[in-house]
N, C-alpha and C positions, 0 to 999 in steps of 0.2 A: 661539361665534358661527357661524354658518351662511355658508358661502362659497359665491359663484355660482363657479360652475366650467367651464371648458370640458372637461370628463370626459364626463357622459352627458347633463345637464341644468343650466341654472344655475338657483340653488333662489334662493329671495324671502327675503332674510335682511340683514343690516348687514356692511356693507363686512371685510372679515377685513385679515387684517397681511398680505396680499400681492397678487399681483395675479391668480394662477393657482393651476393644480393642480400637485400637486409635480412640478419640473421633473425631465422625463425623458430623458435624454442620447442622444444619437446612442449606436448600437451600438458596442462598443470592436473598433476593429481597428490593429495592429500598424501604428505611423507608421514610413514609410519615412525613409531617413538623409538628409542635406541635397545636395538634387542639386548636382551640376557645373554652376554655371551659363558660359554663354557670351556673351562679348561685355562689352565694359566697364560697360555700365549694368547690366547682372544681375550682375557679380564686383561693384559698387561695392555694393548692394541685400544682397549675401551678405555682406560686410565690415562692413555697415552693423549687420547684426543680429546679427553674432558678436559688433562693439563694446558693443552694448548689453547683449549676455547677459552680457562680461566684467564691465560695471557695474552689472548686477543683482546678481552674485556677490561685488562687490567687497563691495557695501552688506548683504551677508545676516547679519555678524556683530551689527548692531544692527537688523534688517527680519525680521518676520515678514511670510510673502506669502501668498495664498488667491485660490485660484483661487473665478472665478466665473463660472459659465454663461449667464449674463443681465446685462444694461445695468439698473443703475435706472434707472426714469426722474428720480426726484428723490433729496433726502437728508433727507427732514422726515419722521420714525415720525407725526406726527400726522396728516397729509393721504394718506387710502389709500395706506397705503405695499407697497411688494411685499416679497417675501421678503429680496431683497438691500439692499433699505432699511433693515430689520431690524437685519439682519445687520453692516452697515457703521455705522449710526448709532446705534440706542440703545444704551445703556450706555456708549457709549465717545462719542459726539458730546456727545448728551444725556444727562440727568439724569432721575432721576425723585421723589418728595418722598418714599417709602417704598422700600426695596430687599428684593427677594424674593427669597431667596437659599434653594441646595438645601441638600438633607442632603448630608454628607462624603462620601458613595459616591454623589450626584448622583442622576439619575432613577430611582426606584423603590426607592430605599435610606429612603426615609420621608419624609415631609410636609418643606415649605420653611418657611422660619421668616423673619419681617419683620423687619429691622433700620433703624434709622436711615439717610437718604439725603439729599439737602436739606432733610428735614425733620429738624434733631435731637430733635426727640420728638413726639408729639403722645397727646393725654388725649379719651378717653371719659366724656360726659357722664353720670349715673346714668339718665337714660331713655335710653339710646340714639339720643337725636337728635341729637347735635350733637359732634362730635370738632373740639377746637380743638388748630391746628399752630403750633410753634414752628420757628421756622426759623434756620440755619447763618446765622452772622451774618458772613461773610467771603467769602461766596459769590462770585464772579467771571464773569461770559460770556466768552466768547471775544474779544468787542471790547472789552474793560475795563470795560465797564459791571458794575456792583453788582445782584445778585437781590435783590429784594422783594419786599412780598405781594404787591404790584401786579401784578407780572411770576406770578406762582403762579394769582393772581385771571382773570388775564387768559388765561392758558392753560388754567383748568380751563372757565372763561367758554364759548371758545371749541369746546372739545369737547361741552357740553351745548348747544351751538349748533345749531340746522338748517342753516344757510346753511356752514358748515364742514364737507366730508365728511371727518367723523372718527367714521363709524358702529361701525367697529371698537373705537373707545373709549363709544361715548355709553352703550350697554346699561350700563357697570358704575356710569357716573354717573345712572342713570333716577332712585332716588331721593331724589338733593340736589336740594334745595329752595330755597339760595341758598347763595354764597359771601361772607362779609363781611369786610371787613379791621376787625383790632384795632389794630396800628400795624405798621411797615416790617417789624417780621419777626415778626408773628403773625396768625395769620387765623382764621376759624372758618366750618365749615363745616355748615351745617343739612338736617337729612333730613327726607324726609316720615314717614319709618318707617324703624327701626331695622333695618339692614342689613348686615351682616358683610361682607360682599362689597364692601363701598364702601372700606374699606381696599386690600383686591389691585388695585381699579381705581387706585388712587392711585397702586400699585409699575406701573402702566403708562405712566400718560400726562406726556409729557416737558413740563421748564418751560421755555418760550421768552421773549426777552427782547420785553417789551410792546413796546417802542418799536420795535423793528425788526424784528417781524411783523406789526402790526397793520395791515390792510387787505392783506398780503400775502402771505397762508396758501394762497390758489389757485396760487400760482406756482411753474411745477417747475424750472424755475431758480432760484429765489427765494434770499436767505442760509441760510445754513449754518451759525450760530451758537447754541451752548448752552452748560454748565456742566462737560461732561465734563473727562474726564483725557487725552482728544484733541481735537484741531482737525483742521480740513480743512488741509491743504496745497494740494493741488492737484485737479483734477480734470481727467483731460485724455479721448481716447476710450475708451483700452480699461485705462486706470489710474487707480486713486482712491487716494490717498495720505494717509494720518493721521497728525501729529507729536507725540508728547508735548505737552501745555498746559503751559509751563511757569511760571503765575502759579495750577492747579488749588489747589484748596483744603484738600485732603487728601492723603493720601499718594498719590504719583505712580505708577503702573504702572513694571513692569523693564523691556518693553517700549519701545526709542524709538520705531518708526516700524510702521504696518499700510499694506501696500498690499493691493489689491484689482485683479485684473489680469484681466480676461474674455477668455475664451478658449473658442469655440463649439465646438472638434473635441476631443473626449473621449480622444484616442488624441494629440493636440497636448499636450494636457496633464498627458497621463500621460508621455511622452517630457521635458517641461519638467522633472515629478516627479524622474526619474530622473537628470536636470541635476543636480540640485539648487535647482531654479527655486521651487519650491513648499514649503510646511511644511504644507497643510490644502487636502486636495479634499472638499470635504463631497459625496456621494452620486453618485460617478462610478465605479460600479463595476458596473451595470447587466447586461449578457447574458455576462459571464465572470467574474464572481468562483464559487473566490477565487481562479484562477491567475494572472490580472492583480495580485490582491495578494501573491504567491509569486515574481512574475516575476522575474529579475537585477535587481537596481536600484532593487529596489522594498523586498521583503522585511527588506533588510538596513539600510533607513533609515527605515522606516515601520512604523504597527502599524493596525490595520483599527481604524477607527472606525464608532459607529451611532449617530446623533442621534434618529431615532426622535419623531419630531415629533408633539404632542398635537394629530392628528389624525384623523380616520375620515371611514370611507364607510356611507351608509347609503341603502336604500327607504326612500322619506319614505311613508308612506300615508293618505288620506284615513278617517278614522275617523269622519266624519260623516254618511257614508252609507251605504246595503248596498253591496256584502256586507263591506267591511271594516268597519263599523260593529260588528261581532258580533268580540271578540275570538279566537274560534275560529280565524277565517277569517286572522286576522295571525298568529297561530300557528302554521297551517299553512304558507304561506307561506315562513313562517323557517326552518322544517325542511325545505323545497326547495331551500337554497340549502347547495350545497357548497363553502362557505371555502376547505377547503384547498386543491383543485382548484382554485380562483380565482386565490390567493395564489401556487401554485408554477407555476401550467402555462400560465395568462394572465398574470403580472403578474411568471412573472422571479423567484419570491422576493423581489422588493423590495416587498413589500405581505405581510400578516398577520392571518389571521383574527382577529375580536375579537368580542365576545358583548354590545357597546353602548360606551359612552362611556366608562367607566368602568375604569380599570386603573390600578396604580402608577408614576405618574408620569406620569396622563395626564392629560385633560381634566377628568373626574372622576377628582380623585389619592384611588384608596381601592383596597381587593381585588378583585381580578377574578372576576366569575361566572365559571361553566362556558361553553363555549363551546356552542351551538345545534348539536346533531348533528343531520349530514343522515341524515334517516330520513321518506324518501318514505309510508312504512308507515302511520307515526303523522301523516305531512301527512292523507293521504286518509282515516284514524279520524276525526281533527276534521271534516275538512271533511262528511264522513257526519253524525256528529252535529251539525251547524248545518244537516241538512238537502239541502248541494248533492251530488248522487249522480247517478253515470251508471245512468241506467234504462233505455236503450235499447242499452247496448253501442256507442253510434258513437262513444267514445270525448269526449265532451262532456260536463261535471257540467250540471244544472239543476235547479233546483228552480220548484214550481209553476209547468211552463211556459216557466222563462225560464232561458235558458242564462248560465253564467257568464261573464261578457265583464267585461274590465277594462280599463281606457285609460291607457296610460304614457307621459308626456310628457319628450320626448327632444331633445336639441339639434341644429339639423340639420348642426353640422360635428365630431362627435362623431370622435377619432381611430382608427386600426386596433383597438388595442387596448381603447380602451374599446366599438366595437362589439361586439367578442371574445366582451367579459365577458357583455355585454344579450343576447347571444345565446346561452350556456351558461346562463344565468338563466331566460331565458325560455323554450328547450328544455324544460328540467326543469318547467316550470309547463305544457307542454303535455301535457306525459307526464301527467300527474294530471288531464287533463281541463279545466284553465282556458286561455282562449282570451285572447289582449291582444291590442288593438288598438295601434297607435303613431301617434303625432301629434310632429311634428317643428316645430319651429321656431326662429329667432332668437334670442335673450337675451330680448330685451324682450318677445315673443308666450311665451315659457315662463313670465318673472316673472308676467307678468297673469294666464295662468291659473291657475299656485299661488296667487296672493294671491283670485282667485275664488271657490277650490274646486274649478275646470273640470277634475279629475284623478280619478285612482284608484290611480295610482305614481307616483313621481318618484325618480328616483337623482339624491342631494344628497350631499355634502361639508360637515363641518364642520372649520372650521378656527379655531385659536385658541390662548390657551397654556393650562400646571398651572393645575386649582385654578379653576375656571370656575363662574359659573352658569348653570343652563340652564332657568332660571324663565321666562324668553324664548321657548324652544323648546318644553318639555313642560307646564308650567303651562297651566291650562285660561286661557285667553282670553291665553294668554303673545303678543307682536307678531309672535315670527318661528312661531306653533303654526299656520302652514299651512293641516293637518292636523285641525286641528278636535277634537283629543284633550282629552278630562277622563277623570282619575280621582282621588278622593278621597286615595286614598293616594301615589298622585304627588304631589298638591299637597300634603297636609303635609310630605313627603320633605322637600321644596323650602323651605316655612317653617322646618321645623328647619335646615336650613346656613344659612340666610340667619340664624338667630338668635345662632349662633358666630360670634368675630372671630377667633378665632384659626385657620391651615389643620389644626395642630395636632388639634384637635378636628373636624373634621370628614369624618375618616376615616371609623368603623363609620358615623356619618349618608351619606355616599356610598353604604357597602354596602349599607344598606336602600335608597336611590334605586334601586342597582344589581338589588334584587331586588323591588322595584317595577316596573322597566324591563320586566324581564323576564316577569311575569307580564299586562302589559298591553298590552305591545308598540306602542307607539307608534309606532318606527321599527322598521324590520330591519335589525338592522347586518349590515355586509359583511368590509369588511380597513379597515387602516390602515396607510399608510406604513411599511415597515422600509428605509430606503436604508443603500447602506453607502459608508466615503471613508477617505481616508487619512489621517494625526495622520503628522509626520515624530518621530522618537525624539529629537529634539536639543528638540523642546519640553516643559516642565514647567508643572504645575498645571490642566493638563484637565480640567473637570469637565461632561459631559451634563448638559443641564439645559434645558428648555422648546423641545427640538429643534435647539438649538445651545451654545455654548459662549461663558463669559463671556471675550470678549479681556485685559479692562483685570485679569485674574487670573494670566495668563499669564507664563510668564521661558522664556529659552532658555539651553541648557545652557550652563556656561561654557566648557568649551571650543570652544566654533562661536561664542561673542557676539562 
C-alpha cells in the first residue's frame, strides 16, 4: 500500500498501518545525571520519581517494557492505525482468523507460512471462488463474550466498508464478493475471482466483538477489546500496560505483563536503558551508532537489533505522458540517482539503497535485483537516443524545440532532511541537462493533483507488510497506478501471484515481477528504512519479522523473571 507521507510528498494511495514516515528521533546526546534539586517541592518531585523507578524495577522480573517515541492516538489495528498501534495491539490485543508466521531465522531466511489462528482451518473451493472457515469453537473476548461468525462477518463487513477508514486493509479484500454465515462457527466467504492474496489479507484484519463495536469504529477512545492472549490493563499518559488474558483460549504467553512507556528524548531513554528500565528500543540509535551501542551499560545488557520494515521510497513518475511516457527516459532517470550517497551521507545510514519493492523479506518477499548503478554516462546514452540532447551547449537537453522541463510535486512542510535528499536528486538531474520545476503544496492540493495526473515526479513511500500485492500500484488501471503505467508483462507478473495461495510459491513469480520492474520502470526506487534498537540479553525468542517482533512469542530469561 502506498502511504501519504510527510517525507517529500503525500502520494494518493489507502491509508497504510501508521500514521507517518518512519519516526525519526531527536539526535542522541549524552543525558546529564539527575540534578540536586532545591527546596521541598523539587526534593519531594526527585523522591517521587526515584520511587517510581524503584517500582518499575521491583515489577521487571515478570514486565517486559519498550520504549516508545510516539502517543497512539488510539488501540484499534483496524481504524488507521499508526505505527505504535501496531505495534501494542495486533497480535497481542487482537486476533486474526489466519496467522502468518516467519521462517525460523525470521526475515529473509525464506517465505512465511500460514498457520491456523481463530480460524482452525478453512478449505478452498475447486474454482477458487469461495474459501469456507471453520472457526475455534471456545474463543473468548476480553469482556467474556463468545466469537462467532457473526463477530468474523461483521468485522470483515466492516473493513470492505467505505464509511470505515480501514483502507489499509480494504486493497487485500477488493475481491470478496460477499461474506455469508453457515452457523455460529463457520462462514464462507465468496470472490469475484480467484485470488491468492485474500488469504494474507485475512492473517491481517483483526476480529472485533459485533456487539461492542458496531456503530463505534470512529472512536479513538473507543473499547479495547479482542481475542488475544493480552488485555488492556490500563492506559494512563505516558504508559500503556497489557496483562496476560487469563480465560485466552490457547496457550498463554511466558510473558505476564507488556508495558509501553513513551519517552520523547532519545538520550532519556537510553539513560533509562542503562537503568535497567527498558528491554526493547526499536530504532533509537540514529546519529551515533554503533558507539551508543558499545557505550558502559549498554553493550553488556543488550545486542543491536534491526527491524528493517517492508518499506521503500520511491519517484512515482507519470508514464502517461512525454517524456516519461518513452521508457528510455525513466531509465535514465534511475541511473541519476545515487543510493548510496543518499543512504549513508543524508539519511545517517538508517535508510538503504534498494533496486524496487522487491527483496527477502520485504514487500515483495523474493530475490533481489541488482541495484540501479549511478552511471550518469549511460543516463545521458538514453536520453540521446529518445532523442533529448543538448544542441546548443547551454547546458539544457531539448528536442524538436522544446526543452526538457519536468514538474515535481512536493509538500510544502517537507523536513531538513528530506529537502537534503530532493536537492542531491535533483542536482544530479541538472548536471545532465534536465530542468524541474517544483510545485509545493498541502496534503490535500498534492493528493488532487497525483490522482489528476497534474505531475511529472512525485516522491512517495510505500508502506506495508511481507508478501503484498501490488496489482493496485503497478497493474494497468490498478486504484493507487497514479502514474498511469501499462505493461503487458507487468500485468501478467501480477496475475501469476494472484493465482498461488500459498507465500511459498510465490517467490521466483516475484523475481520475474522484480525483473519486469526493472525493465519498465514504473517507479525509481530510492532506499528503504534500515533503523537500528536495542533487544536487552535477558529476553528469548526474538524473531524479525514484518518490521517488528511478535511479543506473545517472547520469555525472559530465568534468572531476571
Amino acid at each position: 500500500m502506498v502511504r501519504a507521507v510527510s517525507w517529500l510528498l503525500v502520494a494518493v494511495a489507502s491509508a497504510p498501518a501508521c500514521e507517518c514516515a518512519p519516526a525519526r528521533s531527536k539526535p542522541w546526546r549524552h543525558a546529564s545525571g539527575p540534578k540536586v534539586a532545591s527546596g521541598a517541592l523539587a526534593g519531594s518531585e526527585v523522591l517521587a520519581a526515584e520511587s517510581g523507578r524503584v517500582r518499575t524495577l521491583a515489577a521487571r522480573r515478570h514486565t517486559l517494557r519498550i520504549h516508545m517515541d510516539r502517543r497512539p492516538r488510539h488501540l484499534n489495528p483496524m481504524v488507521t492505525p499508526s505505527v505504535w498501534t501496531m505495534r501494542i495491539a495486533a497480535d497481542t490485543i487482537f486476533e486474526t482468523l489466519i496467522r502468518y508466521q516467519p521462517p525460523p531465522g525470521g526475515a529473509g531466511a525464506g517465505p512465511g507460512t500460514y498457520r491456523p489462528g481463530l480460524a482452525r482451518s478453512w478449505h478452498l473451493a475447486a474454482t477458487g471462488r469461495e474459501i469456507r472457515i471453520d472457526l475455534e469453537p471456545d474463543v473468548v473476548f476480553h469482556n467474556g463474550g463468545r466469537m462467532t461468525s457473526v463477530d468474523v462477518q461483521f468485522s470483515l463487513d466492516a473493513v470492505r466498508s467505505p464509511r470505515v477508514a480501514a483502507e489499509h486493509l480494504r486493497a487485500g479484500l477488493s475481491d470478496v464478493e460477499a461474506v455469508e454465515l453457515i452457523s455460529s462457527r463457520a462462514l464462507r466467504i465468496r470472490l469475484k475471482r480467484p485470488n491468492g492474496y485474500v488469504l494474507r489479507a485475512l492473517a491481517d484484519v483483526p476480529i472485533l466483538p459485533a456487539q461492542v463495536y458496531r456503530g463505534k469504529l470512529a472512536a479513538t477512545r473507543g473499547p479495547v477489546i479482542g481475542t488475544g492472549p493480552y488485555r488492556l490493563e490500563s492506559r494512563q499518559e505516558d504508559t500503556i500496560r497489557l496483562v496476560r488474558f487469563d480465560r485466552y483460549w490457547a496457550s498463554g504467553p511466558a510473558v505476564e505483563r507488556l508495558e509501553f512507556v513513551y519517552q520523547p528524548d532519545a538520550a532519556r531513554a537510553l539513560t533509562a536503558a542503562k537503568r535497567g528500565e527498558f528491554d526493547l528500543i526499536p530504532g533509537l540509535i540514529p546519529e551515533h551508532y554503533p558507539e551508543q551501542a558499545s557505550a558502559p551499560g549498554v553493550e553488556s545488557s543488550f545486542v543491536p537489533v534491526r527491524l528493517r520494515p517492508p518499506h521503500f521510497r520511491y519517484l512515482l513518475v507519470n508514464a502517461s505522458k512525454a517524456p516519461l511516457s518513452d521508457p528510455r527516459m525513466r531509465h535514465a532517470l534511475a541511473l541519476l540517482i545515487d543510493r548510496a550517497t543518499l543512504a549513508r551521507d543524508v539519511h545517517g545510514g538508517l535508510m538503504r539503497p534498494v533496486a524496487g519493492p522487491v527483496w527477502p523479506g520485504g514487500p515483495g518477499d523474493g530475490p533481489a535485483p541488482a541495484l540501479p548503478p549511478y552511471d550518469p554516462g549511460g543516463a545521458g546514452e538514453l536520453m540521446d537516443s529518445a532523442g533529448w540532447r543538448d544542441r546548443d551547449g547551454d547546458g539544457a537537453r531539448e528536442r524538436d524545440g522544446e526543452r526538457l522541463l519536468l514538474s515535481l510535486v512536493v509538500l510544502d512542510d517537507a523536513d531538513r532532511r528530506d529537502v537534503r535528499e530532493r536537492e542531491q536528486i535533483l542536482r544530479s538531474f541538472r548536471r545532465l541537462g534536465i530542468r524541474v520545476t517544483q510545485r509545493s503544496g498541502p496534503r490535500a492540493v498534492v493528493r488532487k493533483r497525483l490522482r489528476a495526473g497534474d505531475f511529472d515526479l512525485a516522491f512517495v513511500e510505500w508502506r506495508g507488510g511481507v508478501d503484498r500485492d501490488f496489482a493496485a500500484l503497478f497493474e494497468t488501471r490498478g486504484v493507487r497506478n497514479t502514474g498511469r503505467f501499462s505493461s503487458s508483462r507487468v500485468d501478467s507478473a501480477l496475475a501469476a501471484l494472484r493465482a498461488v495461495w500459498q507465500p511459498s510459491a510465490r517467490g521466483p513469480l516475484m523475481a520475474e515481477l522484480a525483473r519486469a520492474l526493472a525493465e519498465t520502470w514504473p517507479v525509481i526506487p530510492l532506499t528503504a528504512p534500515d533503523p537500528y534498537g536495542l533487544l536487552h540479553r535477558r529476553v528469548r525468542g526474538a524473531v524479525v519479522w514484518n518490521g517488528w517482533i511478535s511479543l506473545r512469542a517472547l520469555s525472559l530469561e530465568p534468572a531476571a523473571r
